[in-house]
C-alpha positions as CSV (number, residue, x, y, z in Angstrom):
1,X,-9.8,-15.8,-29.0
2,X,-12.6,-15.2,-26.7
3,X,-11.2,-18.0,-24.2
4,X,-8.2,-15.6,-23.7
5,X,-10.4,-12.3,-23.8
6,X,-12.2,-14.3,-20.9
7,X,-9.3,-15.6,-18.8
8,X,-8.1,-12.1,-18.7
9,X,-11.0,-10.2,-17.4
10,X,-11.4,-13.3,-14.8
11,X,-7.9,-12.4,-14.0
12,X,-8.7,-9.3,-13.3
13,X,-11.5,-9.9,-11.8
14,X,-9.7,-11.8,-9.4
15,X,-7.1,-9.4,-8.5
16,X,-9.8,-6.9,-8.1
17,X,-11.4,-8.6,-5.8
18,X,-8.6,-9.5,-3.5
19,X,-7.6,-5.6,-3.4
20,X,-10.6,-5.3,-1.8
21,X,-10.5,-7.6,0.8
22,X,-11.1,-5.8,4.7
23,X,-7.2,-5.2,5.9
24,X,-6.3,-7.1,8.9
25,X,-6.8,-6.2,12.4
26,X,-3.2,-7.2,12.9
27,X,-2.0,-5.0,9.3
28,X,-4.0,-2.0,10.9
29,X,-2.5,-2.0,14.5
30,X,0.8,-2.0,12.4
31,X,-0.2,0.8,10.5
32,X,-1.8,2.7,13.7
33,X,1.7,1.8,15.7
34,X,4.0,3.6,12.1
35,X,1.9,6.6,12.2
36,X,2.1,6.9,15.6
37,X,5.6,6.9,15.4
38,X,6.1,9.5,12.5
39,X,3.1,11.7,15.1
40,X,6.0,11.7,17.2
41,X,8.7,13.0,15.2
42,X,6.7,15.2,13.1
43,X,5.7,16.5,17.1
44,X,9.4,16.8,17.9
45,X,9.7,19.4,15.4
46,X,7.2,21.4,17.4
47,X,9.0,20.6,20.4
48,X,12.5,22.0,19.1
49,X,10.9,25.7,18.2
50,X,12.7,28.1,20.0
51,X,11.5,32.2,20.6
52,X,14.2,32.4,17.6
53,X,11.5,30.3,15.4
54,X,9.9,31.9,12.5
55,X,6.1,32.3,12.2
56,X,7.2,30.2,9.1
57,X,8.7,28.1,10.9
58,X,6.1,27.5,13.1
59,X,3.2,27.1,10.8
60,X,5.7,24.6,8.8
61,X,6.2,22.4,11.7
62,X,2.9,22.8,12.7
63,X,1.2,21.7,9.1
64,X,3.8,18.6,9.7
65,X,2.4,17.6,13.3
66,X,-1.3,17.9,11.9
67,X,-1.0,16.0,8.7
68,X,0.7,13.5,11.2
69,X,-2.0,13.3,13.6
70,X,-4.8,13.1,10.7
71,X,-2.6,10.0,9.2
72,X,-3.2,8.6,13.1
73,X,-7.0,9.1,13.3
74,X,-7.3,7.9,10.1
75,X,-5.4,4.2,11.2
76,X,-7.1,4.4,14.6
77,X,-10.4,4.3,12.7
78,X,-9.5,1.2,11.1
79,X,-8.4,-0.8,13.9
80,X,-11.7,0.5,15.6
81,X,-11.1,0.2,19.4
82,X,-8.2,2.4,19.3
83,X,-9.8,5.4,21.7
84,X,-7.7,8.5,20.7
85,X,-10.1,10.8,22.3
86,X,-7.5,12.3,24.8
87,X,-5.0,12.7,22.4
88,X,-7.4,14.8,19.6
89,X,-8.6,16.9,22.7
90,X,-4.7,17.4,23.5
91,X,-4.2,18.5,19.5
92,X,-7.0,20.5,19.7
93,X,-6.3,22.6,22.9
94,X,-2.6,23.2,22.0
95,X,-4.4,24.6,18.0
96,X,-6.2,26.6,20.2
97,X,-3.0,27.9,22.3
98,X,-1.4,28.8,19.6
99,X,-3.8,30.6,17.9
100,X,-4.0,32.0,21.0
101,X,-0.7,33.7,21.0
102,X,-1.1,37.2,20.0
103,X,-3.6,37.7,22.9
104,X,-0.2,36.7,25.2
105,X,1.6,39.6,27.2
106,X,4.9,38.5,26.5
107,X,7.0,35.7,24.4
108,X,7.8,34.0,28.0
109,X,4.3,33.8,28.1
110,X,3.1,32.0,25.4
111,X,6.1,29.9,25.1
112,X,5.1,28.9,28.9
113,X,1.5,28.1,27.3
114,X,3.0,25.9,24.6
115,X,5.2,23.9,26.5
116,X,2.2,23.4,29.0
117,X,0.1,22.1,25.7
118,X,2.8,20.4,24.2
119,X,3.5,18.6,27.6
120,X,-0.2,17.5,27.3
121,X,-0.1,16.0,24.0
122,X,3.5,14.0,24.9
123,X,1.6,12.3,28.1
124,X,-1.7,11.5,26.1
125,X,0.1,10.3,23.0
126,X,2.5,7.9,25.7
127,X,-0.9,6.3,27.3
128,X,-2.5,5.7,23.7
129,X,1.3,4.5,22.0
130,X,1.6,2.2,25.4
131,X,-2.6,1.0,24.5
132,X,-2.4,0.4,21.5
133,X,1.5,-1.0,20.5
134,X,2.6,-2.9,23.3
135,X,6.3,-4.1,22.7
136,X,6.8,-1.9,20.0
């Protein structure tokens, strides 16, 4: 009885110790390269708002871009060397264009400022997607 109560907490033990092992670099670029690719689409439903948009709509799409990006800092944190600086600043200054928007004149305006931001964040996400997943 207490040879089996044994085997299965060293069983456990075991499997508990193995879930903790550090994930690869190789897992982690994998993971990085994946979120990157769902930053992109979840980016693309920014992209596709139109002066038709809702606020809802915008906020929705948004929300999905951010959680996105947060997925990507979180991977790029794993794999280490993965400098996402230009990317975050690109996030952060089109945030800050669109909470800029009811200081714009006119909807021309500010959909000229968001295509402006969101042009940023499409070049600096290409130069970190091209770092960081070659051949992908």
């Amino acid at each position: 009885m207490f040879g089996k109560k044994f085997a299965v907490l060293f069983g456990i033990m075991i499997l508990l110790l193995a879930a903790c092992q550090p994930v690869s670099i190789e897992a982690a670029k994998t993971q990085l390269c994946t979120d990157l690719v769902a930053f992109q689409a979840a980016l693309g439903a920014v992209q596709a708002l139109t002066p038709e948009s809702t606020v809802a709509d915008a906020e929705a799409a948004l929300d999905l871009a951010a959680d996105a990006w947060d997925d990507v800092v979180n991977s790029a944190e794993v794999v280490q060397d993965a400098n996402y600086d230009s990317v975050d600043q690109a996030m952060e200054d089109l945030d800050d264009a669109l909470r800029d928007i009811d200081e714009a004149g006119s909807l021309e305006e500010a959909s000229a400022i968001i295509q402006t931001q969101l042009e940023n964040v499409s070049s600096a996400y290409d130069e970190f997607y091209l770092s960081q997943c070659p051949g992908m």
